[in-house]
N, CA and C of each residue as an Amber inpcrd file, in Angstrom:
protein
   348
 -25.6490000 -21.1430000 116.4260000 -26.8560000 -21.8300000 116.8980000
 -27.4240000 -22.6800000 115.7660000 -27.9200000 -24.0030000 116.1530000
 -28.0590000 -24.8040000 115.4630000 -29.7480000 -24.8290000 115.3850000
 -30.0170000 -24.4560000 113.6110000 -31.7110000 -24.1720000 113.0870000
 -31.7850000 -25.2090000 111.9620000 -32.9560000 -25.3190000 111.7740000
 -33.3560000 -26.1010000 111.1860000 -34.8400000 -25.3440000 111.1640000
 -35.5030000 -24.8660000 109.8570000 -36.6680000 -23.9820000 109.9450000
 -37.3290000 -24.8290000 108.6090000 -38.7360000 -25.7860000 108.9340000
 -39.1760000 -26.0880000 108.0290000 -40.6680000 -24.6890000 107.6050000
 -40.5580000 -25.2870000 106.0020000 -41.9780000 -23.6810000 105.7620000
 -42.3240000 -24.7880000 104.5170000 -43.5090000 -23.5390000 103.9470000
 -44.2310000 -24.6570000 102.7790000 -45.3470000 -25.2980000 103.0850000
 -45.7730000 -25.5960000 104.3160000 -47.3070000 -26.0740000 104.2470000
 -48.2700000 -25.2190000 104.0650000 -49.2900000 -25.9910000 104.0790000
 -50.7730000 -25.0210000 104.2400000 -51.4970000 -25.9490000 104.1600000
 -52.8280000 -25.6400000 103.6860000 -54.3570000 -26.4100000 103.4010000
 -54.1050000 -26.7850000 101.6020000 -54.3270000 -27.9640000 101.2690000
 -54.6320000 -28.0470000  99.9480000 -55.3540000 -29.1090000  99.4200000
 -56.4340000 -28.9890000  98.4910000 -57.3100000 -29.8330000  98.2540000
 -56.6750000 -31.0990000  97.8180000 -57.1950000 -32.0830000  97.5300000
 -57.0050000 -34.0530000  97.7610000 -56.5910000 -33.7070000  95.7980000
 -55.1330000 -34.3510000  95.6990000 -54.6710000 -34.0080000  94.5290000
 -53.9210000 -32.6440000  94.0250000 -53.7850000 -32.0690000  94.5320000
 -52.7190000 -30.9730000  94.8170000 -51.3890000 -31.1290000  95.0790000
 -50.6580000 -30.2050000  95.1290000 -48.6600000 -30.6400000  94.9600000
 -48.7040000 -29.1400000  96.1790000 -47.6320000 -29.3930000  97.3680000
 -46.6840000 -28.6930000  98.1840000 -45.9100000 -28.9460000  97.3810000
 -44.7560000 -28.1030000  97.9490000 -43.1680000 -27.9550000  98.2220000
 -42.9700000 -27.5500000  99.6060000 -42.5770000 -28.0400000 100.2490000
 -41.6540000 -28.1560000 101.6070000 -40.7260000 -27.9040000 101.4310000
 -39.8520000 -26.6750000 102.4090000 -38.6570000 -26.6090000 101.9500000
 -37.9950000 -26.4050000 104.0340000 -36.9070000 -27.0400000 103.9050000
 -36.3130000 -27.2520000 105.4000000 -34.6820000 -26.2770000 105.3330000
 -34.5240000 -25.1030000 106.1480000 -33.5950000 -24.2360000 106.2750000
 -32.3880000 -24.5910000 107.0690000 -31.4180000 -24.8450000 106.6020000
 -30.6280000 -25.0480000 108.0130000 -29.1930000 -24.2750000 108.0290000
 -28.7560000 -23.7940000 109.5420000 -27.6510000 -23.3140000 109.5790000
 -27.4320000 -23.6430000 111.2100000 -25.7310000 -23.6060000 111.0750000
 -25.5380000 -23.5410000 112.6790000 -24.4160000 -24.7870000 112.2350000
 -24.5950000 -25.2980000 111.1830000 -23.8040000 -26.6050000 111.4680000
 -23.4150000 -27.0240000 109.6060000 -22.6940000 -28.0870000 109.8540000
 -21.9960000 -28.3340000 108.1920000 -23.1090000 -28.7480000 107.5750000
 -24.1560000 -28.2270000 107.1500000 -25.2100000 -28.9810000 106.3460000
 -25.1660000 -29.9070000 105.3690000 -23.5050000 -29.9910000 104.0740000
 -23.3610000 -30.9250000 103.4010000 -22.9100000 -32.1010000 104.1350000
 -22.5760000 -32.1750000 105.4870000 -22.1580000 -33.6970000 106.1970000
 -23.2300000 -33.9610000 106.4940000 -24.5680000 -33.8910000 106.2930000
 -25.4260000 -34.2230000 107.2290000 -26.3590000 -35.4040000 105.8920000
 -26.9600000 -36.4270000 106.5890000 -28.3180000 -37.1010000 105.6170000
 -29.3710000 -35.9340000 106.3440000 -30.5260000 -36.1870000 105.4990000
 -31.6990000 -35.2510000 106.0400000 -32.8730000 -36.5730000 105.7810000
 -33.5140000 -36.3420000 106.7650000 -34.7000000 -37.2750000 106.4870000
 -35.8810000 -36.1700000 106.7120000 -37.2060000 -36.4320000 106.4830000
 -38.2470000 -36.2790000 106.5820000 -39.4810000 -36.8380000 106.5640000
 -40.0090000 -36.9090000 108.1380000 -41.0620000 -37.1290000 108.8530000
 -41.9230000 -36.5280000 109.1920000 -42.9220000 -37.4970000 109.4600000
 -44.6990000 -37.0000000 109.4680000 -45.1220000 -37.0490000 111.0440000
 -46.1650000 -36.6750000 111.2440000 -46.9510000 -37.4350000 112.3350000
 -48.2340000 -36.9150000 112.5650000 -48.9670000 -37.5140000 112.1950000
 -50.5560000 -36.8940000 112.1970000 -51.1500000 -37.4670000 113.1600000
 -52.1190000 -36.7950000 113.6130000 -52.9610000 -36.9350000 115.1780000
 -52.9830000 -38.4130000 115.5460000 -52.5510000 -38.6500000 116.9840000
 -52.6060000 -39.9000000 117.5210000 -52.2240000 -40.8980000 116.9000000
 -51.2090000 -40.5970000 115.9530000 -50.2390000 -41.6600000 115.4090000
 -48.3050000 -41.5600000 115.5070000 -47.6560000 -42.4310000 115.4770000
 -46.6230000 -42.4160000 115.6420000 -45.9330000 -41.3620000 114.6510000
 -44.6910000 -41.0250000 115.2790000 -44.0480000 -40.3640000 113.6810000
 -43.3500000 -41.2550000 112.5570000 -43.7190000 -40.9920000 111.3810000
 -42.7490000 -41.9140000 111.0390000 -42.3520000 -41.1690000 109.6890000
 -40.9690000 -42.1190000 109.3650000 -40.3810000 -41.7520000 108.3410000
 -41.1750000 -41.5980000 106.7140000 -40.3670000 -40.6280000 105.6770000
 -41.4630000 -40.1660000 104.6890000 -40.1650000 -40.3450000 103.4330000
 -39.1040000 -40.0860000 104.4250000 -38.1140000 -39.6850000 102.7630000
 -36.8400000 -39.4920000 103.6800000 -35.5810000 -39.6910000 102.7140000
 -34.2170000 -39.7600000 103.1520000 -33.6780000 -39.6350000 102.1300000
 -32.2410000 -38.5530000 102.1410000 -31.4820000 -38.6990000 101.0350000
 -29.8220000 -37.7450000 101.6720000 -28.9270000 -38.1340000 100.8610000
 -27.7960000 -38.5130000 101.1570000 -27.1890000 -37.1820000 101.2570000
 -26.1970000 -37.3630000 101.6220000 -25.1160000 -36.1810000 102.0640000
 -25.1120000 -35.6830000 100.3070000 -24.9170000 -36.3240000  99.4700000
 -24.3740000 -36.1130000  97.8060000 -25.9410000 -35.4610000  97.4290000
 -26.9430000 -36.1700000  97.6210000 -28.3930000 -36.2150000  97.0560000
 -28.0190000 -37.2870000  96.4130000 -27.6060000 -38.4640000  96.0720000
 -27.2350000 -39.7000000  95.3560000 -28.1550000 -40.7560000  95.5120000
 -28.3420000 -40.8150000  97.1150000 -28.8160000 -41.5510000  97.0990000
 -30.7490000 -41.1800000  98.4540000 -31.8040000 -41.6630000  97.7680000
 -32.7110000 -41.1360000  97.8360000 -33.8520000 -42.6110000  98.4540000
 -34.4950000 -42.8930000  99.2590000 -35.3650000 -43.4000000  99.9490000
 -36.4390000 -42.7020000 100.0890000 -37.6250000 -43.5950000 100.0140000
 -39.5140000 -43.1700000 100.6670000 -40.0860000 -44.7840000 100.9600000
 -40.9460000 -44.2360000 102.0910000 -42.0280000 -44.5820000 102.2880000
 -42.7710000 -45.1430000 101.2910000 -42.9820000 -46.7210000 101.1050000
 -44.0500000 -47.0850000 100.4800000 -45.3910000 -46.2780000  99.9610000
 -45.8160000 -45.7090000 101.4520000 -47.1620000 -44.8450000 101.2080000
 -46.7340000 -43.2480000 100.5430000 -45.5890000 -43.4330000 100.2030000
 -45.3970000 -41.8420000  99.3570000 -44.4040000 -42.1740000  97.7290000
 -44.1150000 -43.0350000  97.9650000 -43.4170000 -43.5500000  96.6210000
 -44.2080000 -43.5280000  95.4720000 -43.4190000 -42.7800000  94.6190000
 -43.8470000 -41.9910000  92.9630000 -44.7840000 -41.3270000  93.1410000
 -44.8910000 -40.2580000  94.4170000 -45.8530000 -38.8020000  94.3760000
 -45.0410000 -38.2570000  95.3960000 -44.1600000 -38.3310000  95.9560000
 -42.8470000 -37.1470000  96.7250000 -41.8810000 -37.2230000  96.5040000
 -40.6400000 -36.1340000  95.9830000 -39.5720000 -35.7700000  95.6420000
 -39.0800000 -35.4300000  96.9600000 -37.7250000 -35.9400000  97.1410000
 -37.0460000 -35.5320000  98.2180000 -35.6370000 -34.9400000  97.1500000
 -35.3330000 -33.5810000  97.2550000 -33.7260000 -33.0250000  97.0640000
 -33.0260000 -32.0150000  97.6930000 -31.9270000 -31.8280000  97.6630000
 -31.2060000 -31.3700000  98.3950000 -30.2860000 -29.7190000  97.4450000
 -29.9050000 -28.6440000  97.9480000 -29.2770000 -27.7760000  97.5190000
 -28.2920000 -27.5170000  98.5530000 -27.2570000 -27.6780000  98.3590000
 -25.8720000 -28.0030000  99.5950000 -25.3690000 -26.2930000  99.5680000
 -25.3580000 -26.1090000  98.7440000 -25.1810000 -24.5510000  98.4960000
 -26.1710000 -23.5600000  99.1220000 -27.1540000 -23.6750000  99.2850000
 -28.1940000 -22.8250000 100.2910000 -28.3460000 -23.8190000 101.1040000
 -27.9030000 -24.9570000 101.8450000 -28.5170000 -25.9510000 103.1660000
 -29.4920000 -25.4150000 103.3520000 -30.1560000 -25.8670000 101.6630000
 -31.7920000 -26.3160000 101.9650000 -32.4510000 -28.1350000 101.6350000
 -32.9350000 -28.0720000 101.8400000 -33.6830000 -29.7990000 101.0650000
 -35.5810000 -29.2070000 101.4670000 -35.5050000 -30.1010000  99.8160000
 -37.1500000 -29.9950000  99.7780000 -37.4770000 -31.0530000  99.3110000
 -38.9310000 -30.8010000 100.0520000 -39.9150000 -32.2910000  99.4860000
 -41.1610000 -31.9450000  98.9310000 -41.1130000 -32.3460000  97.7520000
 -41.5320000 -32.1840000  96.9170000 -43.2960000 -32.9800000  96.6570000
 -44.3700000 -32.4910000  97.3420000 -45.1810000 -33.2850000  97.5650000
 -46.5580000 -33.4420000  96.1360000 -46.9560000 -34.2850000  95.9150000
 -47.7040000 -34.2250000  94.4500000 -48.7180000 -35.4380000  95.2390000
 -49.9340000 -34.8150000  93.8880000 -51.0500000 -35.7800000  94.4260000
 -51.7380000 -36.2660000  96.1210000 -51.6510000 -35.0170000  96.5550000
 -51.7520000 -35.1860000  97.9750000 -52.9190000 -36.0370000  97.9140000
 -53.5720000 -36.6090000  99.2430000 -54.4030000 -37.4550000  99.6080000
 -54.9820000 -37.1630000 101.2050000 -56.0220000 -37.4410000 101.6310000
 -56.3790000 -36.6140000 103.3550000 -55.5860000 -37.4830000 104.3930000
 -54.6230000 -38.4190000 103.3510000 -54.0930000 -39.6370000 104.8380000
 -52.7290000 -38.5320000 104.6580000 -52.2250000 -38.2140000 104.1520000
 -50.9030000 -37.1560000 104.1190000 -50.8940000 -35.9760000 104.8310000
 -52.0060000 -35.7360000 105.2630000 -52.1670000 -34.4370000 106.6010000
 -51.3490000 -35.0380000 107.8170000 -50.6360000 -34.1600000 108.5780000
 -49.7400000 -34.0950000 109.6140000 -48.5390000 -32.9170000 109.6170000
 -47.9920000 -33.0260000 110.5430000 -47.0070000 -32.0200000 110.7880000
 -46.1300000 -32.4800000 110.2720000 -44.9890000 -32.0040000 109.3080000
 -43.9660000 -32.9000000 108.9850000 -43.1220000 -32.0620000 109.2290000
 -41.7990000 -32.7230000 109.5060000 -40.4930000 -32.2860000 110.2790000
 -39.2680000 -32.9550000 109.3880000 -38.3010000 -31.9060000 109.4010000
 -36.7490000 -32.3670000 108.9080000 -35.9550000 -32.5960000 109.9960000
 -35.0400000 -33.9190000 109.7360000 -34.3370000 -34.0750000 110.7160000
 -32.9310000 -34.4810000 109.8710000 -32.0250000 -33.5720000 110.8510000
 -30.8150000 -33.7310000 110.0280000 -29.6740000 -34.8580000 111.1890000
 -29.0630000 -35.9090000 110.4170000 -28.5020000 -37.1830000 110.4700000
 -27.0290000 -36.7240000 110.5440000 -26.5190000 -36.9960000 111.5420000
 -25.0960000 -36.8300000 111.9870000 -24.5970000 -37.9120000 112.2280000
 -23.0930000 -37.9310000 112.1170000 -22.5920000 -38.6660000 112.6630000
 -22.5040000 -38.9210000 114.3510000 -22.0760000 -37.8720000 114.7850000
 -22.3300000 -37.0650000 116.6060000 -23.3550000 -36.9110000 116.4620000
 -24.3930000 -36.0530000 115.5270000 -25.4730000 -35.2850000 116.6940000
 -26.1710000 -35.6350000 114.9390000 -28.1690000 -34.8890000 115.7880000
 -29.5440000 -34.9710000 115.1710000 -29.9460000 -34.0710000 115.2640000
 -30.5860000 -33.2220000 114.2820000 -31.1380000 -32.2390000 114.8420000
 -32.5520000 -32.1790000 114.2480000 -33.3980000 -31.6340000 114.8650000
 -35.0050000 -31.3390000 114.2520000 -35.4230000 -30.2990000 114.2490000
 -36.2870000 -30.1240000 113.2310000 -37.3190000 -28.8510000 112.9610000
 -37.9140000 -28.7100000 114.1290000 -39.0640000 -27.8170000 113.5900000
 -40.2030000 -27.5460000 114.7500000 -41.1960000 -28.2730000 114.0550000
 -41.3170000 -27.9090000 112.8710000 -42.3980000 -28.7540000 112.0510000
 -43.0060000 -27.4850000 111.4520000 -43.9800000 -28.3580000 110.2710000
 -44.9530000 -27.4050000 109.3270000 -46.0850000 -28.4180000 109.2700000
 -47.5140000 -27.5370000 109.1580000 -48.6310000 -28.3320000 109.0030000
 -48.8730000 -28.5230000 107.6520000 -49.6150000 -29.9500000 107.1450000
 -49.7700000 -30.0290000 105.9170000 -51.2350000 -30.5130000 106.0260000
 -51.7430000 -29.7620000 105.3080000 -53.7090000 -30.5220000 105.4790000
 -54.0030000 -30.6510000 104.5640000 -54.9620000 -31.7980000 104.1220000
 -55.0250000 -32.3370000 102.5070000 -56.8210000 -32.3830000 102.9180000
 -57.4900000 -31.7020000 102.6380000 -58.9310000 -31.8830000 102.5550000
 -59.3570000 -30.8680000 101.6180000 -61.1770000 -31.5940000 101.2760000
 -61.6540000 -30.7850000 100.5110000 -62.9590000 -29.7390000 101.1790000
């Protein structure tokens, strides 16, 4: 059975660091890209971070570039994101989605709340 279990959120004050970390089994986790997406109330989801089957190669979001780490551990099919300097626009549910060639798969999601 194919999982994908994101954990790691909570509440944390404006300037604070998560770690997100996304679980997966059921499937070849080193063939897969992993991305990670947001979506906070009454807004679209959108993309936050992407990185490669190797971890080589690594993409963000303008609005998260040089304050989130996206990496990967192929050996536990985990990937984490690495969140720093939070801000109250970075609250939302964020979700891992793993990039196949055939198939996609998604989390359920984790809440992330950035207030003081």
């Amino acid at each position: 059975q194919v999982q994908l279990v994101e954990s790691g959120g909570g509440l944390v004050q404006p300037g604070g660091s998560l770690r997100l970390s996304c679980a997966a089994s059921g499937f070849t986790f080193s063939s897969y890209n992993i991305d990670w997406y947001r979506q906070a109330p009454g807004k679209e989801r959108e993309l936050v971070a992407s990185i490669s089957r190797t971890g080589a190669g690594r993409n963000y979001a303008d609005s998260v570039k040089g304050r989130f780490t996206i990496s990967r551990d192929n050996a536990k099919s985990t990937v984490y994101l690495q969140m720093n300097s939070l801000k109250p626009e970075d609250t939302a549910v964020y979700y891992c989605k793993a990039v196949g060639a055939l198939a996609n798969y998604w989390g359920q999601g984790t809440q992330v709340t950035v207030s003081s």
